[in-house]
C-alpha positions, 0 to 999 in steps of 0.5 A: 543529207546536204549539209554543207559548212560555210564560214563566218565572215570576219568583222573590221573596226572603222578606218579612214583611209583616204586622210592618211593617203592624201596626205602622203600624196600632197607631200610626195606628189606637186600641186596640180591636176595629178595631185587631186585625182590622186586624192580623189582615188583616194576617197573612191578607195575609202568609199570601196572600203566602206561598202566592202567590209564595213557593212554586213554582206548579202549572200550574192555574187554581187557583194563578193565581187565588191569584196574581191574588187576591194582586195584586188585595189589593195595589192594594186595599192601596196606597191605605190603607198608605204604602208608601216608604223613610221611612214603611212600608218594605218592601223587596221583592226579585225576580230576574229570570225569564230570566237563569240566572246565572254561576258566581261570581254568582247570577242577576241582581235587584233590591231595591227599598222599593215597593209598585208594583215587588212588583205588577209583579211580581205582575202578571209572574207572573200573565201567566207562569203563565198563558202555561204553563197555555195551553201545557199545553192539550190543543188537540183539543178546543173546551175546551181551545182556548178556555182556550188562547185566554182564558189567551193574552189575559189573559197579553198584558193583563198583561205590556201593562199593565206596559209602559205603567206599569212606569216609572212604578211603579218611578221607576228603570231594571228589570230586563230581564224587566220592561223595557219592550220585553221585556213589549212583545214578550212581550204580541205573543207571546201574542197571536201565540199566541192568534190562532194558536189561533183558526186552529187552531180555525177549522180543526178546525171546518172554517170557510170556507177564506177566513175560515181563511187571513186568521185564519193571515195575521193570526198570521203577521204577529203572529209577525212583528212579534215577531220584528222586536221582539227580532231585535237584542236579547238579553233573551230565551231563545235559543230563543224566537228561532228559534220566532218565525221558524219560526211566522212561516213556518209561519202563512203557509203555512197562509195560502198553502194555505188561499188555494190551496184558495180560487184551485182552487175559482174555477179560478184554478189557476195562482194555486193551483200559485204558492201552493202553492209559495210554501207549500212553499219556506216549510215547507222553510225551517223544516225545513231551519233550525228543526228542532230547534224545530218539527215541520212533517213533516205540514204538508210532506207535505200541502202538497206533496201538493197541489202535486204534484195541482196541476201535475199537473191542471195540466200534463194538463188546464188549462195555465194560467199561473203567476204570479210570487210578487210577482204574487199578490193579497195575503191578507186578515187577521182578528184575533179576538184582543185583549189583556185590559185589567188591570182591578182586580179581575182575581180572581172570587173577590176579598174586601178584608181591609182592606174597613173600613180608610179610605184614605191620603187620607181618613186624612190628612183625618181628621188635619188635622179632628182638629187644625182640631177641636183648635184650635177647642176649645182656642182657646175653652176658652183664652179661657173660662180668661183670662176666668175668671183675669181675674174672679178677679184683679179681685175679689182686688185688691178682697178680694171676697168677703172684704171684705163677709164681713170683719165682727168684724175678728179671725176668718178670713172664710168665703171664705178659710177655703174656699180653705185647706180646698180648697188643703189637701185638694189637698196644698198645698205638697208637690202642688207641690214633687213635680210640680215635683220630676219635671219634669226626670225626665221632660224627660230622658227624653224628650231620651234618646228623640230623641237616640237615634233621631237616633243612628241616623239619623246612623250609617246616613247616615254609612255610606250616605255612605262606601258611595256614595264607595267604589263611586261611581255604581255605588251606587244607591240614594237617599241617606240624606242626603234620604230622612232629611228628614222624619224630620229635620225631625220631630226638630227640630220636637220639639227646639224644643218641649222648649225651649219646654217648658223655658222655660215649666218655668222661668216656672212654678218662677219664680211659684212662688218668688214665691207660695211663702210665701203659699201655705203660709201657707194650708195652715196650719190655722184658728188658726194662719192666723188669728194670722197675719192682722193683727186691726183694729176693727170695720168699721161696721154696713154689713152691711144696706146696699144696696151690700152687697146689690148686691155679693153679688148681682153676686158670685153672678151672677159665679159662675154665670158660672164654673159657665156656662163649666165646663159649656161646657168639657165640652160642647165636649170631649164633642162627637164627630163621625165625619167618615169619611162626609163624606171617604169620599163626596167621595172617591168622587164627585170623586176628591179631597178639599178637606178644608179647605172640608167641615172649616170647613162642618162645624165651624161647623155642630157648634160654632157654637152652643157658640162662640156661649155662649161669646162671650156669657159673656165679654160678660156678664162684663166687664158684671159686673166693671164693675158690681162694681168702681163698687159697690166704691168705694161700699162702700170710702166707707162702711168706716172707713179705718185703718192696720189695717184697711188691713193686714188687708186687704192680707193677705186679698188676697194669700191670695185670689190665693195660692189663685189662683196655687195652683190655676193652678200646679197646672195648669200642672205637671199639664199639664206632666206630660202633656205630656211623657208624651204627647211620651214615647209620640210619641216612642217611635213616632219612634224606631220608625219610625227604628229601622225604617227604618234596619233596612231600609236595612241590610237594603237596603245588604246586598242591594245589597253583594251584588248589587256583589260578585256583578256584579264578580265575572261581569266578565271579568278581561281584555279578551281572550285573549293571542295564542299565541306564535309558537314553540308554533305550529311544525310537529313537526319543528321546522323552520317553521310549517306554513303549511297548517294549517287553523284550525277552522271558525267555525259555519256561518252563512247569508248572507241577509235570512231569520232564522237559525238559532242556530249550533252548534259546530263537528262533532267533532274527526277527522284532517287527512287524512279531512277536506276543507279548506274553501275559499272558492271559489264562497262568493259563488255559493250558501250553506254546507250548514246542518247536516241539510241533504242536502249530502254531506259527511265528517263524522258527523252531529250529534245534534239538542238545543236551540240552543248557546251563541255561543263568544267570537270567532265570529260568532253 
């Protein structure tokens, strides 16, 4: 009699994981140790994947557990990796458990980008592997019982929770195994089956006969309610159907017997005969319809056993009265059975192989710190550099220091001759023609790069366009035209910044025509540099003045301001703070992260003090640049002005801002070089994630070309046969019909409110003569004989097997 339902198991296409997830990791994460024990998590969890769904299980508790630990890794991994059509696009593809296929097409799947689809699935094999390692328990003793009843309830758990988050998981219609009403029966199943094995138990134990039948009451209506759920639907296995039916009839036979045993012991012994009866009508119900399926020979022979004592006592001893079946007090129920909740992780044996790896959210914090900390960096970095160029114009409007240093009238000042020393060491004017030399080379590389990525972008829509308009609404899947957005936007932002770049290349190639010639005039060596500059007289003994003194005092003070805001550059480079700690606690303590209200707290904190020296020197600067220009006009009183001296000193100031402009121009195309060579790597990683994507979308558009091709190809051709043409229907002899010809005989079905047996085909063909020809007089009076039943008829017998298929055409 213990037959119990197990679930097949779902079968996966082959997937790498562990290229897509070290490539994210070597984009998202620096170089080093971290990086490669990422990637090599990443190929454990390939590996896992391998060994979990890609083979077919044993019926052990150790492959469940590699199952389950599969899946536990799964929801360990969906917070830290964006699994999606346009981010890490893995596309995951299932067939469904209980659909056999056709003979032009295979069995029915489905592909889909998402992570929560493979942990259904998971999940769904999880309860199916562990509904057939209960079915193989030996239910004889205690051990086999429990682990029964443990697997029963995890199974029910599991195919309950993907009930209730399977919609959700997928944002799309699933296949039947996963939909929601065939897990939902499923889950009544198991636990059905569960209970039925705590009756089982309660019955090997010899527990109190009352406590028995409540726990067989509470099975039959569990088997009931399932029965109920798929009666009118055909998701799944033909067989599971007459199963259901018979254990609801079985488990209230029980409960009727054990409730028989009850009545006899409070000498309610009409109550005990109308039970047994009760009981007895229902096994037979299940012997006569559902033999095929349950063997109930033991369980009728000692039901009627009991019955026939029972009248017996009852017809010589006790006359008491049997009561109508409606009359009986109904059985109580105990349900000692509960369905397992699914919670993470479900593996004793589980270990995180991403346990260092931060999740998605903290991620993204991490990111939006890094460009608060960027800007805040730069930003002051920004306004000590304006300050400084600012301080070097002024003093250069003024020929400072040369002008105090100015003092033969016809030799190089010191200051000038340090600047030429430094252009020159630098490379002068060739430093600059070079950089500007390959900024085109690198600006065409990098518009190469975007190009090519938009490529392909605009090649894989084009087709996804002409797909969708060729097969209409039978092409779902999202369009290429909205999961291309993002990337799209990202090309156009980049674009923006290579024009911008140009622009700002060409103000840098502007300045520098301007500067040119004064610029090499200061890469020429001393005498040459010298003869270039106008001789005048000497200016007047002014060298021990007080002005000069106030000057070169202001003009030191000055320079230890530059030296002051050199060193505050590097502090505010150098400072580094883990900001990991700070998302990972408010993570954990409100689920949720305010990044913006801990990221201005904790910048403040660690650079206010350096954004506080900096506004300091830009006071302290504007004080000496104002003392310096009124020193300047007491000095310009006390030179002697003339056409010379007012010539010399015109050159010596364009050389002062020739240096400048040298040193700011380098910068500048320096800048520009990283700038496009650190645009080139992000934009080699734009190209991947384009490349990627489009790789898995053809990957995708194939499945799903296939899937059509296969769908089309189970459809029917026709609608329906064509009616046989009159003249093929005459007698032998040709001269008319034969109006007496019986057609063969659908499969007997039963007329009634009970469940029914699957039907059968009809019994082997034998000669008009020797078979009777069916009538329909007294159909209305009592139901067609089921097949096996003891209703005499001619033709042989039919051999017992699973349920046949419906034909086309009869009543099923």
């Amino acid at each position: 009699m213990a037959t119990f339902i197990s679930v097949q198991s779902k079968k996966a296409s082959e997937v790498d994981l562990a290229k897509p997830l070290c490539k994210f990791i070597q984009q998202t994460y620096p170089a080093g140790e971290a990086q490669n024990d990422h990637c090599r998590a990443a190929e454990e969890l390939n590996k896992l994947r391998k060994s979990a769904v890609g083979r077919p299980l044993d019926k052990h508790e150790s492959s469940l557990e590699t199952l389950m630990r599969y899946y536990d890794q799964l929801c360990s991994i969906e917070p830290k990796f964006p699994f999606s059509e346009n981010q890490i696009c893995v596309t995951f593809t299932w067939k469904d458990a209980f659909d056999k296929g056709s003979l032009f097409g295979g069995s029915v799947k489905l592909a889909l980008a998402s992570l929560g689809y493979e942990k259904t699935c998971v999940l769904f094999n999880c309860g199916a592997l562990a509904s057939q390692i209960a079915s193989e328990q030996n239910l004889e003793n205690d051990e086999g019982l429990k682990t029964a009843a443990k697997h029963y309830q995890f199974a029910s758990g599991a195919f309950q929770h993907i009930k209730d988050t399977v919609l959700s998981a997928l944002n799309r219609e699933p296949t039947v195994d996963i939909s929601p009403d065939t897990v939902g029966t499923l889950s009544l199943i198991m636990l059905a089956q569960a209970q039925e094995v705590f009756f089982l138990k309660a019955t090997r134990d010899k527990m109190k006969d009352a406590i028995i039948a409540k726990l067989a009451n509470q099975a039959a209506d569990y088997y009931g309610d399932a029965f109920k759920q798929c009666q009118y639907k055909d998701t799944l296995p033909k067989e599971v159907f007459p199963v259901l039916a018979a254990k609801h009839c079985i488990m209230q036979a029980n409960a009727e017997y054990h409730q028989s045993i009850l009545a006899k012991q409070q000498k309610k012994f009409g109550e005990e005969i109308g039970r047994l009866q009760h009981a007895s009508d229902l096994i037979k119900t299940v012997a006569s319809r559902y033999d095929e399926y349950v063997n109930v020979k033991d369980l009728s022979d000692k039901i009627n056993r009991a019955l026939t004592a029972a009248k017996k006592d009852n017809d010589f001893i006790y006359h008491d009265r049997v009561p109508d079946l409606k009359d009986l007090d109904p059985i109580g129920k105990a349900s000692l059975v509960k369905s397992t909740s699914v919670v993470v992780p479900i593996s004793q044996k589980f270990t995180d192989l991403f346990e260092k790896m931060v999740p998605l959210a903290v991620q993204q914090s991490l990111s939006l710190y890094n460009q608060r900390k960027a800007d805040l960096v730069n930003r002051s970095i920004a306004q000590m550099r304006e300050a400084t160029n600012l301080a070097n114009g002024v003093l250069a409007s003024l020929n400072l220091p040369a002008a105090i240093e100015d003092v033969s009238g016809d030799s190089v000042p010191q200051s000038i001759l340090q600047k030429s020393k430094s252009v020159i060491e630098q490379g002068g004017i060739q430093t600059i023609d070079q950089l500007i030399k390959d900024l085109p080379e690198l600006l065409q590389r990098n518009r190469e790069i975007l190009d090519e990525s938009l490529r392909l972008l605009s090649e894989e829509e084009a087709t996804d366009n002409d797909l969708r308009a060729k097969f209409k609404e039978r092409w779902q899947r999202t369009p290429s035209s909205e999961l291309y957005k993002p990337l799209r936007a990202e090309g156009a932002n980049v674009s923006n910044i290579l024009d911008k770049a140009i622009q700002a290349d060409g103000h840098v190639k502007e300045r520098y025509q301007t500067h040119r010639d004064t610029i090499s005039l200061l890469c020429k060596p001393e005498p040459e540099l010298n003869a270039a500059i106008p001789s005048a007289n000497p200016a007047k003994t002014i060298q021990g003045s007080e002005v000069v003194s106030i000057l070169r005092s202001l003009l030191a003070s000055l320079d230890e301001v530059k030296k002051e805001r050199e060193q505050l550059e590097n502090d505010l480079k150098s400072v580094n703070f883990d900001m990991t700690s700070k998302f990972l606690t408010a993570l954990a303590q409100d689920g949720a992260i305010n990044e913006e209200a801990i990221s201005v707290t904790e910048l403040d904190r660690i650079y206010g003090s350096l954004t506080h020296k900096v506004q300091e020197t830009l006071k302290k600067q504007d004080e000496l640049l104002k003392n310096i220009q009124n020193a300047h006009q007491e000095f310009s009183k006390m030179k002697q002005s003339n056409n010379e001296s007012n010539l010399r000193e015109e050159v010596l100031k364009n050389l002062a801002v020739a240096n400048d402009n040298f040193v700011e121009l380098v910068a500048n195309l320096k800048e520009g070089t990283k700038f496009y060579n650190e645009l080139t790597e992000i934009l080699l990683k734009f190209q991947n994630k384009c490349s990627d994507i489009v790789f898995a979308r053809k990957t995708e558009r194939d499945e799903l070309l296939k899937d059509l091709q296969q769908s089309i190809a189970r459809e029917p051709s026709a609608p329906s046969i064509p009616s046989q043409p009159a003249y093929q229907t005459t007698a032998a002899g040709g001269s008319k019909p034969a109006a007496s010809t019986t057609p063969t005989p659908a499969p007997r079905t039963m007329v009634s409110s009970k469940p029914q047996p699957p039907a059968r085909p009809p019994p082997p063909v034998i000669s008009t003569a020797s078979a009777p020809v069916s009538t329909a007089t007294g159909a209305t009076a009592s139901p067609a004989p089921l097949p096996g039943s003891s209703a005499a008829s001619t033709a042989p017998s039919q051999a017992q097997g699973p349920p046949y298929p419906t034909y086309p055409g009869y009543p099923g």
